[in-house]
N, C-alpha and C positions, 0 to 999 in steps of 0.2 A: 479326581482330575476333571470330572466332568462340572463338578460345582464353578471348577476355576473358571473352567471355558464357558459358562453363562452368568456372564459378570454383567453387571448394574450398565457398562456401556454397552453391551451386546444389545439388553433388551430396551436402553431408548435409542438406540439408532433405528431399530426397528419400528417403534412407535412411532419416529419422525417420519420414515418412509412412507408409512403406509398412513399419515394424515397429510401428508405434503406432494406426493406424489398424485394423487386425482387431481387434488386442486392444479398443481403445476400445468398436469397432462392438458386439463381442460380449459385452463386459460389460454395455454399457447394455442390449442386446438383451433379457441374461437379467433383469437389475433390472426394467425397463420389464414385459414377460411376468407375471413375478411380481407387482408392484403394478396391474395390470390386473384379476387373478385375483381379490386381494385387495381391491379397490376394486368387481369386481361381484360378492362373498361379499358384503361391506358393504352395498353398496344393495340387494340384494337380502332382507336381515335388515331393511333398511331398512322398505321395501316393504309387507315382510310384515308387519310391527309397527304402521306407517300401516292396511293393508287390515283387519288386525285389530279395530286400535281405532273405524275408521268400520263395518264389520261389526255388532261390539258397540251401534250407537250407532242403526246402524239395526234390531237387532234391539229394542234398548228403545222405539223409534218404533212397531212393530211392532205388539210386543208389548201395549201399550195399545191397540190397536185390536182384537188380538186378547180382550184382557182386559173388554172393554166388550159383545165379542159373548157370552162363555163365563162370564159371569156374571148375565146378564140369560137365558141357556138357562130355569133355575128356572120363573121366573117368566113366560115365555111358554108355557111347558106348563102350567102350575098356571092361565094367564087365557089360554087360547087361543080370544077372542073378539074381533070386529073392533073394538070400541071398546078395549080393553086394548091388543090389537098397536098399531092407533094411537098410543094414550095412551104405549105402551114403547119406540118405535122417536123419536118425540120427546123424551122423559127422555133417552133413550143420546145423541144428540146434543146437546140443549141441557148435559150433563152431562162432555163427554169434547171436550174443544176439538180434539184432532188427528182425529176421527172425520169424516169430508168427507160420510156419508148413511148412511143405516141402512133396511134394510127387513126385513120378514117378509112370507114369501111361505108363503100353505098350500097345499096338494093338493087336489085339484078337489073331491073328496066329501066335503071337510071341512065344508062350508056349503052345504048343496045348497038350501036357501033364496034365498043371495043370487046363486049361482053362482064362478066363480074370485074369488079375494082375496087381494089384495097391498098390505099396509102399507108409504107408503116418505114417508120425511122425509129432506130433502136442505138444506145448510147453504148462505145464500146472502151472503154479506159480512155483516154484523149479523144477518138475521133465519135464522129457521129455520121451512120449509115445510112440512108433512106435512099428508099425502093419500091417499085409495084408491087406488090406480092402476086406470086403465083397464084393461078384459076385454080381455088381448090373449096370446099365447103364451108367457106366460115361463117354462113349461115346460120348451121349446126350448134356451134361453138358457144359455150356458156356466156361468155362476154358478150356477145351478140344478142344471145336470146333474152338473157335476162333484163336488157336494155329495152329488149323489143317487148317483151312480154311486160312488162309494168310501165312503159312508156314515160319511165323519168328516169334520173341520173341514178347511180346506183354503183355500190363495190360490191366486187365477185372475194370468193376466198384466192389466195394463192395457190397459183399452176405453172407447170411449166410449160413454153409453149415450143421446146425446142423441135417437135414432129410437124409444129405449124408451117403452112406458106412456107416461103424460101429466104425468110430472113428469118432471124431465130435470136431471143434474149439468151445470154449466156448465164443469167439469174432467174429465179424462181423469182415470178413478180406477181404484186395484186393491182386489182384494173381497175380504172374509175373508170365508167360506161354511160355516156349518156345518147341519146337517142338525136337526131337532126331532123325539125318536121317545116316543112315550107306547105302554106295552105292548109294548114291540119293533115297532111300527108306526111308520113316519115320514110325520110329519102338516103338515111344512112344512122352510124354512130360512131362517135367519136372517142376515142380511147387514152386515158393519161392512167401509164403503169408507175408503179411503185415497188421497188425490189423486196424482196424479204428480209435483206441483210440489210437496208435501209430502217424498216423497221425495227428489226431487233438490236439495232445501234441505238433507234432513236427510244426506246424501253428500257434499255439497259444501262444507260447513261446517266437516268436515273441512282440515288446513292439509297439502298436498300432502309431500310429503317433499323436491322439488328442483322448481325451476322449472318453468310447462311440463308438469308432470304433471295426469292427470286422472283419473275415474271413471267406469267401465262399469256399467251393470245389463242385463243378458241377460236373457230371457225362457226360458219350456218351449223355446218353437217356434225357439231359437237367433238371435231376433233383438233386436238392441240398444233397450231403448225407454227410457232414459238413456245417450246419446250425445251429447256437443257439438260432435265432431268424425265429417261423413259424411264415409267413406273406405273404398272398394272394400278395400284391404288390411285393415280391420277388418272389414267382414265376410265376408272369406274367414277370418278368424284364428275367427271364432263358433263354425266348426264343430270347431276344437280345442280351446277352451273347454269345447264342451258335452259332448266326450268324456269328456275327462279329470273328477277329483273336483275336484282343486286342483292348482296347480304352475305351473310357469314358462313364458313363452317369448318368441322376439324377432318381430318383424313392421316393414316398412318401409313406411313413408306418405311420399308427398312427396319419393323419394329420402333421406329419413331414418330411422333407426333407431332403435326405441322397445322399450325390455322392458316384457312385459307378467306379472303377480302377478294371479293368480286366484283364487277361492274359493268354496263353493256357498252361500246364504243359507238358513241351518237352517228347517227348516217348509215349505220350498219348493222348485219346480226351478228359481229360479233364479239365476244366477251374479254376484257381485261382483268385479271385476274394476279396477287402478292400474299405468296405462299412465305409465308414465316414459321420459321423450328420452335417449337414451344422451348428447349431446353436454354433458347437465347433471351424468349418473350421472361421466362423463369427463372433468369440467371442470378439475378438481384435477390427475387425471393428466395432462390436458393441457397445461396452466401449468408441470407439472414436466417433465416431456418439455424444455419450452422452454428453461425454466432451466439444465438441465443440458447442453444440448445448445450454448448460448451460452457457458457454462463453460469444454466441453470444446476450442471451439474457439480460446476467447481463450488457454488453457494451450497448445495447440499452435502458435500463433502468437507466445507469449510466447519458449517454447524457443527456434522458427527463430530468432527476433529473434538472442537472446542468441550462437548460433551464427554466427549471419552478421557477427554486430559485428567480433569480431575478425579476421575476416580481410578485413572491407571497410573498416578503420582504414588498411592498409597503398597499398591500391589504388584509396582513392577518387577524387584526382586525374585520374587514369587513364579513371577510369569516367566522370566529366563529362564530362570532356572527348569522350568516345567520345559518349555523349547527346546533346551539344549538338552534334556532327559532322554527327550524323545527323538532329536536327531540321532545320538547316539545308539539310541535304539535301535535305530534302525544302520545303523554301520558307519557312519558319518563320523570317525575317532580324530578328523582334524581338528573339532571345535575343543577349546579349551573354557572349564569351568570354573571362572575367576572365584578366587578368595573373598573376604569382605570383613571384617573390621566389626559389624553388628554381633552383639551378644545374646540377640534374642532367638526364637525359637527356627526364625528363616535363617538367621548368619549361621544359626549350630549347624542347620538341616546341608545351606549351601557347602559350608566347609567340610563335609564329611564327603557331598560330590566328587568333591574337587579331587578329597583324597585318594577316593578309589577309581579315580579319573586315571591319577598319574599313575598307579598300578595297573589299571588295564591297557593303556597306552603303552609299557614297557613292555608287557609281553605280547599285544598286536604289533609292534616293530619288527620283534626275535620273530616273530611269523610269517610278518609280510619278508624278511631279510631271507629267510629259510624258500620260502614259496621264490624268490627271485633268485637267490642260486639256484635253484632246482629247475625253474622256468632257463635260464641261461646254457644247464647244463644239457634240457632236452632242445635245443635251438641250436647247441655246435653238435649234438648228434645225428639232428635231423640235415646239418648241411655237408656234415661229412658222408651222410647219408645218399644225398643229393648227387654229391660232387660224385663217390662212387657208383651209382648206378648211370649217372652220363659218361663217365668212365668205361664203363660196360658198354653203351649206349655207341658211343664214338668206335669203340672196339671193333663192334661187329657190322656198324658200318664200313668202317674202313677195311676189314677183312675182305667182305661183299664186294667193295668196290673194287679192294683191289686183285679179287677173283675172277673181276667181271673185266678189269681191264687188262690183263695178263692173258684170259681165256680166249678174247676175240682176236688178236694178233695171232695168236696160237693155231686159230682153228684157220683161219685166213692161210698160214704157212702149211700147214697138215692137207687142207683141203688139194692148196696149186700144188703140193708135192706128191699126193696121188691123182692127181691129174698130167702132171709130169711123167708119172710110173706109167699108169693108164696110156698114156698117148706118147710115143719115146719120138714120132717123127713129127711132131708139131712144126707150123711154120714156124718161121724167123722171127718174124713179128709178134706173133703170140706167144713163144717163147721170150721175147724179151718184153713182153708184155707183164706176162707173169716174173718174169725174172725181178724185175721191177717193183712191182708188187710185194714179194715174197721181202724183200729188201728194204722197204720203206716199213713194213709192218716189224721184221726183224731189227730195227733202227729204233722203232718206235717201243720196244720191249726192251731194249738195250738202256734207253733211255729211262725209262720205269724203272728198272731194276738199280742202274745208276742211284735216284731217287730214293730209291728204298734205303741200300747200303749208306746215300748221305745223313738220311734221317736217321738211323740206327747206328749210326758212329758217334757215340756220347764224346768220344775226345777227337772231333774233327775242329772244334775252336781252338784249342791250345795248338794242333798240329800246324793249321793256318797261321796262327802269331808266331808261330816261331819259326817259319819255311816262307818268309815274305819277303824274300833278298833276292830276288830274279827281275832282274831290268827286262822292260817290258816295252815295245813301242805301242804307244797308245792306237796308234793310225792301223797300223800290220795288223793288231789282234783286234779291232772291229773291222777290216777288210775279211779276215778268215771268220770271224764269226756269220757275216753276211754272205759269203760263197757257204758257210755249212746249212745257215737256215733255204739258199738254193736249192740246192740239193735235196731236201727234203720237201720244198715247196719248190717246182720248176718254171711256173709264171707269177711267180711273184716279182712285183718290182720294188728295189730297198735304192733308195739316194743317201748317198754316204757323204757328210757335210762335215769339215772340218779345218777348227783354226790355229791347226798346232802343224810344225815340221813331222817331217817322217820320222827323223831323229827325235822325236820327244819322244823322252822313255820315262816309267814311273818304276817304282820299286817295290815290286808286290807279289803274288804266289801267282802263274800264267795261269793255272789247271782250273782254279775256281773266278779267276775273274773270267775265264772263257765261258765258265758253263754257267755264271751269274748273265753275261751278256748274250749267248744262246737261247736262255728261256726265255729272255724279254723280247726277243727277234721272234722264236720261236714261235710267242701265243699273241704277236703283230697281224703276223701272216696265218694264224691260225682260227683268230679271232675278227679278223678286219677284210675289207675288199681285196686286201693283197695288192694294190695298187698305187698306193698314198704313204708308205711306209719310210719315216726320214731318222736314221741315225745320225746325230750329230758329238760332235768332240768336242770341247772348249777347257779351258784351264782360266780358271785367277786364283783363289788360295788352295781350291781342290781342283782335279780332273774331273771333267763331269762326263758322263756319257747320257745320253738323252734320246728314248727311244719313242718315236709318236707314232699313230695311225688312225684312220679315219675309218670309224665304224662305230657302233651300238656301244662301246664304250660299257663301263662300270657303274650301275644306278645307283646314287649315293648312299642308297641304304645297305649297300655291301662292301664301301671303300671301307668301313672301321675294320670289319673281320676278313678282309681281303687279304693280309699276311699273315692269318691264323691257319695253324696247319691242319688240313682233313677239309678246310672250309672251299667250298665251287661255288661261284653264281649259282649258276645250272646245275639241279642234282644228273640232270640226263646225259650233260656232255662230256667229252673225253678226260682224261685225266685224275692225278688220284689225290690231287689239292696239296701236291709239297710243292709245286713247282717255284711260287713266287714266295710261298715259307725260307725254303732254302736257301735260292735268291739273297731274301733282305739277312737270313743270318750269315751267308758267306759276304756279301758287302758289307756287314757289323764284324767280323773276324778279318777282313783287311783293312779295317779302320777309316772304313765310311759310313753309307747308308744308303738305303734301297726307300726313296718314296712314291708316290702318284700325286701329281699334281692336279686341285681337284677342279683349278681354275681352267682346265680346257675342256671343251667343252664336246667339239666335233670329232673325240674319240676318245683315245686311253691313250695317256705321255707319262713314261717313267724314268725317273733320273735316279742313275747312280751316280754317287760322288766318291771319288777313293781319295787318298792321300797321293801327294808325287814319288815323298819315299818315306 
């Protein structure tokens, strides 16, 4: 078999691979390299031509702010008095819609009458404010100084100046600052702000070059204050920004890689910058990578093909046959080993297959037939198995529980009656206190026991069908059933609703529709506020009796086994789970039914429905 399996096509597919294969690897290797090269020349012309044109767009943003300061200069020297700075620092704004506030600030001894004086009008949604500002140090103030200290026009980074004077931008703005000199003396400076949200509209407005790409503004102090993206690898990249004039480079955020195109904004120190995703710059080359690479494979699969064909034209017979050997070898008795019609040494060899094909096939059926009765018969023993040990199971639950609720009433009556013995002159009250007591729990054992004897009465169905001839007023036996569930709950409140005459009688067994309608009143008031509790009556082709209340209700994952008998919500709370068993089998033996409707929602409502007669 092994000669078989290294057949003449085995060994030149192999020879193809391994002359076709370098060469393939190495061509695409250099193709791919070089369209790499060329694809990030491309984006990064790309890049540059984008950073350019938003460049441009914020220097014309700029520039109007600058043009609103350096042209009102004139005229704040030629009227440098506080009602004019006033009157000019309002014109530049109400005049110049990109201008976010404007002030003129003089030097101390310029007005030694009024003392410091700082003109400042600040734009506030529609209106426009202007003000003296408060005597306070703007001396100090970077705006001021860096005006003073380089004695020409100049932008600060963005600040906010909301602790400033007593007017205050509601935005983070950046300042054009330029200095006012009369006689080569400087006798103030003049200030046209620029919001930040101005800027980063007028950046962003810009259309990216590839998906995913975004816009930097760096500041002097190397740090980003137009950033949409906080990421520790951009600000470690600041500090190569801020070296360099202009130029390239790459930086990883997030496990991914991003080029970054940089450039200085003229008038100022600082930096524009058009961060682009590589995975977008490489999108194209990527897609081709693919293309080509599913190509190259299909073409060297197509070869093998071609190569293998004819020499497995001669030997295929051969070759099945040798497959299907060995599937069956290994246990695989579905496959079947066709016949063939040849006389030579493979037709004799296959048809002998075949033969002892279909004899082993007939007695792995009798096998498998045998293993599945057998399997069948250990799976009804293992569930009668089952069934009896939860049998057992249920048993001595039910024993337990109903040990434990016989016991407590018990001990409850045993205890008040040697306390009774003990103390023969008790008050009045406490005697009937306990009187009480002793009576509610003897009620409540009476009732169990009841329970027990229904459940244990194999022939209480045939007795019900055939003793269902007592007219019954429907109204009278939910009135007594509502005085018995009293009695045993004394503040409970029951409204008894009904749309039938007193005279409407039905024709059914009184004993068990009373104590089907007592349970249901019964675990209203035992189960609910005791407050909200509404019997109703109604008749159309049944008598329905309808018992609701408002309380914690049935969680839907106990309404299927809620009529199953031994079954409680609560393993902890009273009762020994026939109560609503018994119930739905006595309203099934007067020839109705006992359901829970599961559409209400604000408690537990259950309808019984009987026949009229």
């Amino acid at each position: 078999m092994s000669k078989i399996k290294d057949t003449l096509a085995t060994k030149l597919m192999v020879s193809i691979l391994l002359m076709a294969i370098p060469i393939f690897l190495i061509s695409i290797g250099l193709v791919f390299v070089l369209s790499q090269k060329a694809i990030y020349q491309e984006a990064q012309e790309r890049a540059v031509s984008t950073l350019n044109t938003t460049m441009q767009r914020l220097r014309n943003h700029m520039t109007i702010v600058e043009t609103a300061a350096n042209s009102s200069t004139w005229y704040a020297i030629e009227h440098f008095n506080p009602d004019s700075l006033l009157a000019l620092t309002n014109r530049i704004v109400r005049l110049n819609r990109l201008v976010n506030g404007c002030s003129i600030t003089a030097e101390p001894d310029m007005f030694p009458a009024i003392g410091r004086f700082s003109a400042y009008t600040v734009q506030e949604g529609d209106s426009v404010l202007t003000k003296r500002e408060a005597d306070y140090d703007y001396y100090s103030m970077e705006w001021y100084r860096a005006a003073a200290r380089s004695g020409k026009a100049c932008w600060i980074d963005p600040y906010d100046d909301y602790l400033e004077g007593s007017l205050s931008n509601s935005e983070i703005i950046a300042s054009y600052n330029k200095p006012l000199y009369r006689d080569d003396k400087m006798i103030g400076v003049i200030s046209t702000d620029l919001s930040l949200n101005s800027l980063d509209k007028t950046i962003n407005t810009a259309e990216p070059p590839y998906p995913g790409a975004f816009f930097l503004l760096m500041g002097s102090d190397g740090k980003f204050f137009i950033n949409p993206h906080e990421n520790k690898s951009l600000t470690a990249m600041a500090h190569e920004i801020s070296q360099g004039k202009e130029g390239n480079t790459n930086v990883e955020m997030d496990g991914e890689l991003y080029h970054v195109c940089y450039s200085p904004v003229t008038g100022t120190d600082w930096k524009l910058a058009l961060v682009c995703p590589d995975r977008e710059i490489l999108k194209n080359y990527n897609h081709q990578f693919f293309f080509i690479t599913v190509i190259t494979i299909l073409g060297l699969v197509v070869i093998l093909w071609f190569c293998r064909r004819g020499v497995n034209e001669t030997i295929t017979p051969l070759k099945e046959l040798l497959d299907t050997s060995q599937k069956l070898s290994e246990g695989n008795y579905n496959l079947t080993i066709p016949k063939t019609d040849r006389e030579d040494a493979v037709g004799t060899l296959q048809n002998s297959f075949a033969t002892m094909q279909e004899s082993l096939n007939k007695h792995v059926a009798d096998i498998r037939q045998t293993a599945a009765d057998t399997k069948k018969s250990n799976l009804e023993l293992a569930y009668t198995t089952k069934l009896a040990k939860e049998a057992v199971r249920q048993k001595d639950i039910f024993i337990q529980n109903v040990s434990h609720q016989i016991r407590t009433p018990l001990n409850i009556i045993q205890g008040f009656a040697q306390v009774l013995h003990d103390n023969p002159g008790l008050p009045k009250e406490d005697l009937a206190e306990i009187t009480k007591t002793m009576k509610h729990n003897a009620l409540h054992l009476n009732r169990m026991v009841l329970m027990l004897f229904d459940s244990s009465n194999s022939g209480i169905n045939e007795e019900l069908t055939s003793q269902r001839n007592e007219l019954v007023s429907c109204n009278q036996i939910a009135s007594e059933c509502i005085r018995y569930t009293r009695d045993h709950f004394p503040h409970t409140n029951i409204q008894f609703l009904t749309n039938l005459d007193d005279d409407f009688k039905v024709q059914t067994n009184h004993l068990y529709l009373m104590r089907t309608l007592r349970e249901l009143l019964y675990n209203a008031a035992k189960y609910s506020d005791g407050q909200h509790i509404t019997m109703h009556v109604t008749y159309s082709d049944l008598v329905r009796f309808i018992v609701e209340d408002k309380g914690k209700g049935v969680p839907e994952s106990a309404q299927e086994s809620l009529f199953n008998p031994f079954m409680k919500v609560d393993d902890l709370s009273e009762g020994l789970g026939l109560g609503l068993p018994l119930a739905k089998r006595h309203a099934r033996s007067l020839g109705g039914d006992l359901t829970i409707d599961t559409s209400y929602k604000e408690g537990c409502r259950f309808i019984l429905e009987i026949p009229k007669s």
